[in-house]
N, C-alpha and C positions, 0 to 999 in steps of 0.2 A: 794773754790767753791765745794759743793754736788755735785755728780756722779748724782741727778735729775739734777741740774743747769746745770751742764756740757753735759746733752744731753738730754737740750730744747735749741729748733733754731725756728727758723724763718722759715728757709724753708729748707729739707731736699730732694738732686735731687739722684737719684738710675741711676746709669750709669756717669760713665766720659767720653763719644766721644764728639764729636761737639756739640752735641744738649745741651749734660749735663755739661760740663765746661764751653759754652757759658750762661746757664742760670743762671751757678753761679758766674760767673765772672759779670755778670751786677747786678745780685740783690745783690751781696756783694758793687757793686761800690754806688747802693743808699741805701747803711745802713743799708741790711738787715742782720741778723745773719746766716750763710750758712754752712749744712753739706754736703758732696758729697760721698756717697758711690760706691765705685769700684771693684769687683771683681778681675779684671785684672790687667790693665794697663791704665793711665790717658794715655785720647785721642782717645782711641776704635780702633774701624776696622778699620774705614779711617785714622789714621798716622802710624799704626804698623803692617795693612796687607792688605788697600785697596790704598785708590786717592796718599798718599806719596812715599811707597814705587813702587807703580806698575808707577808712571809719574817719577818718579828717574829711572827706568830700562828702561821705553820709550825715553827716553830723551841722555841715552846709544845709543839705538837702530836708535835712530835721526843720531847719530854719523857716526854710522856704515851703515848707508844709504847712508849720506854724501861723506862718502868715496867712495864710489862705486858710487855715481853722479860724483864725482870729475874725475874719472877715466872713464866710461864709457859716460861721455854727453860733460867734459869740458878741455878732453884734461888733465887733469893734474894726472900722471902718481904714485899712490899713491896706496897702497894697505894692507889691514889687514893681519899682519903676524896671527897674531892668538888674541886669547881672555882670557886673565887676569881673568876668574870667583872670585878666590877669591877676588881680586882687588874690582873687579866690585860691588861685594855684603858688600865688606867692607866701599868702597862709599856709597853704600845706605844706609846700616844700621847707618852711621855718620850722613846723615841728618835725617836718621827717629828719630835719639837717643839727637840731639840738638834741635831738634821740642819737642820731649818729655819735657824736660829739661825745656826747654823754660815756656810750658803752666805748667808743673806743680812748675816752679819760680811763673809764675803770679797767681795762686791762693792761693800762700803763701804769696805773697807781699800783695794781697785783702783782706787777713784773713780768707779766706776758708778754713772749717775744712775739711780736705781728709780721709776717715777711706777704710781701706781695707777689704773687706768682702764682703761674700754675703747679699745682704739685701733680705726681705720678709715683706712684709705689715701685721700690722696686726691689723691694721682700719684706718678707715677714717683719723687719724690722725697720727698711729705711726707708726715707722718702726722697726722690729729686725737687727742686722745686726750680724751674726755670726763671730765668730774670736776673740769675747772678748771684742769686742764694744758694746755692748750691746741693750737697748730698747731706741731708738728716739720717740721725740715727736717736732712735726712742727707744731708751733702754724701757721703759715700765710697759709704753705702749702704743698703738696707733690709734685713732677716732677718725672715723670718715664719715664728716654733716656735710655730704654736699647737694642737700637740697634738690629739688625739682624745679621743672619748666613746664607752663604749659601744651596741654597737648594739641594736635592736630588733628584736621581729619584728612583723608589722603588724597591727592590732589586739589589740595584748597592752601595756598600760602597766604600767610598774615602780609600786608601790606604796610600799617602802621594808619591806615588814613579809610580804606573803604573795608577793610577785613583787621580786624584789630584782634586780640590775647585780652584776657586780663593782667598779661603784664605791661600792656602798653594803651589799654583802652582809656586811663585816666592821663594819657598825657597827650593823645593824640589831641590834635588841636581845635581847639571851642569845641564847643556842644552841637551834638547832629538835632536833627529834627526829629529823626526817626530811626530807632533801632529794633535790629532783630535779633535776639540775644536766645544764643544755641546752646543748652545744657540748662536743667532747674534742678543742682543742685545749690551747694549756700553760693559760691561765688556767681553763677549766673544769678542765681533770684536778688544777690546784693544789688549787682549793676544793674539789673534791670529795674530795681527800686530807685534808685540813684539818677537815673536817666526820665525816670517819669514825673523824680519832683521835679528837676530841672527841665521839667515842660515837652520831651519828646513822646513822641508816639511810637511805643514798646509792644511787641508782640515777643514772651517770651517760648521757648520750644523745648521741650523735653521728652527724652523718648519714652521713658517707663509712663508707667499711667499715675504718677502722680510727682510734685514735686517733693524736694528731698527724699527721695526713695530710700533711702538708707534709715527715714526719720520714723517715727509712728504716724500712722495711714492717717490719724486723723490729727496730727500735728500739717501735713500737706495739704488737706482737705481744709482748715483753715486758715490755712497760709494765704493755698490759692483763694479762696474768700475776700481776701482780704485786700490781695492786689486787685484783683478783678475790680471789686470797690471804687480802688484807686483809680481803673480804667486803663489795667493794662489788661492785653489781651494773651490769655494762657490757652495754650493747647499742649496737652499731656497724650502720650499716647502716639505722638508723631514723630516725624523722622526728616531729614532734609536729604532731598533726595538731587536736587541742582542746584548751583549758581552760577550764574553770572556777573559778570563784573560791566558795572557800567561806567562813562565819567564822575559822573555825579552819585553814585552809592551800588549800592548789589540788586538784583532781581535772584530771587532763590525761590525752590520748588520744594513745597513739603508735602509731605502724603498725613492724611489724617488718619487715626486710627479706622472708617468708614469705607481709606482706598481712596478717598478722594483727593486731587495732588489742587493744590493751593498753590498762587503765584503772589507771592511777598515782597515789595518791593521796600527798601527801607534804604536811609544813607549810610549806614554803619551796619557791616554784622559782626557782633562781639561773639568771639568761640572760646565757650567756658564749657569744656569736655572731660573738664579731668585732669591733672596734672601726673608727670612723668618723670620717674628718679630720673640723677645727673649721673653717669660714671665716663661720659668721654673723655679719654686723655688721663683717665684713673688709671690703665693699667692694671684692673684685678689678678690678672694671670700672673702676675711678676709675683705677686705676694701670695698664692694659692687659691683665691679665690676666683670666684664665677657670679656673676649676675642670673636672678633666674628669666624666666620667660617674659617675667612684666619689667626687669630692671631692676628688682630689686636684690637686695642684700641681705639676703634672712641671718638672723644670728644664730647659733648651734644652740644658746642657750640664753633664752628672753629674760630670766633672774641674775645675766650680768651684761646681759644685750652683746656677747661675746662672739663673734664669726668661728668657723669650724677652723679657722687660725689662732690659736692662744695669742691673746695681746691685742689683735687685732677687733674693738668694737663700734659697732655702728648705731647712727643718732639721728632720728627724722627724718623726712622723707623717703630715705632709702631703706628705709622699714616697711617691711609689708603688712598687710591687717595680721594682729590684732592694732597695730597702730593707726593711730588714724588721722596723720597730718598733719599736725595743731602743733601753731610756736606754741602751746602752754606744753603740750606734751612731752615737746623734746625738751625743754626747759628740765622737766622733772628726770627727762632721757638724761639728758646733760650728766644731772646732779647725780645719779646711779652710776654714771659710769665713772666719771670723775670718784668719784669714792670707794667703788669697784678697785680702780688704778691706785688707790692710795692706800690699798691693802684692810681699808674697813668694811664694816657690814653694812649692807647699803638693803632697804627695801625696796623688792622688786615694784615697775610700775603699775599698777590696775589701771588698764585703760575699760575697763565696765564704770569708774567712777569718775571719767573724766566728761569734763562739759563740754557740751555742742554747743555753738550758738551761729546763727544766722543775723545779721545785724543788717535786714533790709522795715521794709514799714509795712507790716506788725515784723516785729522780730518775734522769732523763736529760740526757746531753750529746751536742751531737757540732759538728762544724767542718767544710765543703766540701758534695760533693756526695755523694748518697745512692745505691744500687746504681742505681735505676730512672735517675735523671737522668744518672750516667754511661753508662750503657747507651744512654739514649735522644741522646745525641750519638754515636753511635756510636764509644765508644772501647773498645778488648783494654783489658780489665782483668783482677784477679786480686784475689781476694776472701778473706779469713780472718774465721775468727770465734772467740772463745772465751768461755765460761762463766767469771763472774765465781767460781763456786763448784769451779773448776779450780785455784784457788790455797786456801792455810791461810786467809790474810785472810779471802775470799769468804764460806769454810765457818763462820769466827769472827763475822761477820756475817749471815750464814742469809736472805739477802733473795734469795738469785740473781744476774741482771742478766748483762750479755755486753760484751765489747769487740769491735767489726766496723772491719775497715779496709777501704779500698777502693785498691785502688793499680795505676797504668796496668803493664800487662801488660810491657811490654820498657821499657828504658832507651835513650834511642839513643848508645851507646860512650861513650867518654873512658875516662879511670883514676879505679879505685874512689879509690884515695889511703884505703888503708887497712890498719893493720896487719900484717890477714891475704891480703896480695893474692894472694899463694899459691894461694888456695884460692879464688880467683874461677870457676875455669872451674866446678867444683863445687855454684856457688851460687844460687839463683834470682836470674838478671839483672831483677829489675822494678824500674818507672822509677817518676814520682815520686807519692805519696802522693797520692791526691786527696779522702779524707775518712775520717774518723773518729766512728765513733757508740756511746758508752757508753751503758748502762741499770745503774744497782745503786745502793749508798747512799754520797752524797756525793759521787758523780762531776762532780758541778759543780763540786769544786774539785782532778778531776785534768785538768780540759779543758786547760788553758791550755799545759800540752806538746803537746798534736794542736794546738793551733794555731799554736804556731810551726812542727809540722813542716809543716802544708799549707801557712801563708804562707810558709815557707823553700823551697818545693817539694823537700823533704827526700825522698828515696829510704829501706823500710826494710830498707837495708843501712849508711845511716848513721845510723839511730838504734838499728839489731844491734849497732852496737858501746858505745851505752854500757848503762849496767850499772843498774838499778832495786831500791833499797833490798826487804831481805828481813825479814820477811816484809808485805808492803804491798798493796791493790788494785789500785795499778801495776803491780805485775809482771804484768798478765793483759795489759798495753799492750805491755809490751817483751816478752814471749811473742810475742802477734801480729808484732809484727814481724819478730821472729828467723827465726819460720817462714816469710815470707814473703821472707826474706833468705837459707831454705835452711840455717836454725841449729836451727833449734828443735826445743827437746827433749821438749815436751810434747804437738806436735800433729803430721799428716800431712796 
């Protein structure tokens, strides 16, 4: 085979994280010929320094919560002599390094050719990729997963030791005493939960007036509940207006919502502000395109995720909202576009039913839209809420936390096509489900029934009728719903 033959493909994707192993992993599965250039590491930020390793150390921290429930709620007289670091990080990196392992087996078993290097566009159709691989050409098409980094604030550099990212705060070395963890949405409120089981003293900082701002008002408002609880300290509403660098950690100046400027002293500041598409060394110009103002790569056309260059599509991170950052998302990115390329009919993605979660202690989930955003389209809605701590489960678990649904106010007719139809006229006619927001422990793995009810556009009168195991943190779900189908026995 010619060095031409050997680097013409089918489709060539720039980036290995979820978005870009998943798009070659399916267009390899329907026949297509697949190059995958990686700079790094196959798998990106989320398995080598975001969702894997940072829910491997939460999951530590679960532990060591546990232990201190066990003792101070349940009687049982158990106690952490101390803490294993190296242990603990040599766990982690075992499952982060057989994840590795793993995906980069399945693009060799698929036949995906992997080259290591930087790549740069340099038209519509080829790619360079530096390292000695040399000039690609992708007859079907391009994909550009090249993820994000976190961001900065301006005159503030990451150090790795007294100013740390979340891409590098779980590897800086041992545990500080005390951290001040800048940004409340999910990845600050993660580490700042992470950092509290493991015994430091957490003040976390966010500017909006509540955390996860992006979440519903009173998904934050329990959240924050619930660390406070925990004894970490929240200020919402504020801003960091200095730092200093000391030997031994930072001195930082925050202004309170009041004007009043606060002097913070802590050993670590962890800056979780946001993350920032990658396109340096991309070259967009060469292939017609432009980054817009935030960095990102808008597509011309989100039903094939296709840049205003035919051929040329883009997959995670470097999608601007309505995406919204999540290896699940480009996962499902991947799979559209990958099949896009293979000339099939591919459904566009609904990111209105894709899941959120926060995986700090209480986690939060939730699927659709939040009261404020259904409100602000102007839709009759009908809103329920209940306390996690309304059922046995809840009370067995002592953390709190709420289930909120939000569901359009009227249904417009048809037949319920239900059991009880009898008793329709009796019932609250509300139409269909438009979001769901839990806060309590481990609700991240009761999301995935709110998300089939939103993406089903389920009404709840059709999930009133089925029946939720007893005694479980679900039934505070099928509660809400009942009530709001005009059943419920627990709420008015």
């Amino acid at each position: 085979m010619s060095e031409t033959d050997a680097n013409t493909t089918d489709v060539l994707v720039i980036g290995g994280g979820t978005g870009g192993y998943s798009t070659a992993l399916r267009a390899a599965s329907l026949g297509l010929r697949v190059v995958l250039a990686e700079r790094d590491l196959i798998g990106g930020t989320c398995l080598h320094r975001g969702c894997i390793p940072s829910k491997a150390m939460l999951h530590a921290a679960e532990l060591v919560d546990g232990i201190a429930e066990a003792r101070e709620r349940w009687g049982v007289k158990a106690t952490v002599d101390s803490l294993d670091w190296p242990a603990l990080v040599a766990t982690r990196d075992g499952i982060v390094e057989r994840n590795h392992q793993g995906v980069a087996g399945h693009l060799r078993t698929a036949g995906v050719r992997v080259v290591k290097g930087t790549a740069r566009l340099t038209g519509p159709r080829t790619v360079h990729v530096e390292g000695g691989a040399g000039e690609f050409t992708a007859r079907r098409g391009i994909v550009l997963a090249t993820g994000s980094r976190p961001r900065l604030l301006p005159g503030l550099a990451a150090d790795g030791r007294r100013v740390v990212t979340s891409d590098d705060a779980l590897f800086a070395a041992g545990l500080p005493a005390s951290v001040l963890v800048l940004g409340g949405g999910a990845i600050g409120v993660e580490y700042a939960s992470f950092h509290r089981s493991m015994g430091a003293e957490v003040t976390l900082v966010e500017a909006a007036g509540r955390l996860l701002p992006l979440e519903d008002e009173d998904v934050g408002r329990h959240l924050a509940r619930g660390l406070k609880k925990r004894g970490i300290t929240v200020r919402t509403g504020s801003t960091l207006t200095g730092t200093e660098l000391l030997a031994d950690g930072v001195r930082a100046t925050v202004r309170t919502p009041k004007g009043e400027e606060l002097v913070i002293g802590a050993e670590r500041l962890l800056v979780a502000v946001g993350r920032a598409p990658v396109t340096d060394g991309l070259d967009l110009a060469a292939a017609g395109l432009a980054a817009d103002e935030r960095g990102f790569v808008a597509p011309a056309d989100w039903s094939r995720l296709e840049t205003s260059v035919p051929g040329i599509h883009v997959v995670g991170d470097l999608l601007p909202p309505p995406s919204l950052g999540l290896a699940h998302a480009s996962f499902a990115e991947g799979l559209l576009v990958a099949e896009t390329l293979a000339g099939l009919p591919s459904r566009a993605v609904d990111y209105a039913t894709v899941p959120r979660v926060t995986y700090s202690s209480p986690q939060t989930a939730s699927v659709g839209l939040t009261e404020a955003e259904a409100r602000a389209r102007g839709l009759d809605i009908k809103v329920n809420t209940m306390p996690l701590a309304a059922t046995a489960k809840g009370m067995v678990h002592g953390q709190g936390g709420m289930v909120k649904v939000i569901a359009a106010a009227d249904r417009a007719g048809g037949d319920w096509g239900l059991p009880w139809a009898n008793e329709v006229e009796s019932l609250g006619k509300t139409g269909a489900v438009l979001g769901v927001h839990l806060v309590g422990p481990q609700v991240s793995e009761m999301i995935a029934e709110s998300q089939l009810i939103v993406g089903w556009d389920a009404e709840p009168a059709d999930v009133a009728q089925h029946i939720h195991a007893h005694p479980t943190l679900s039934e505070a779900v099928g509660e809400t719903f009942l009530t709001l189908a005009g059943r419920g026995l627990h709420q008015h």
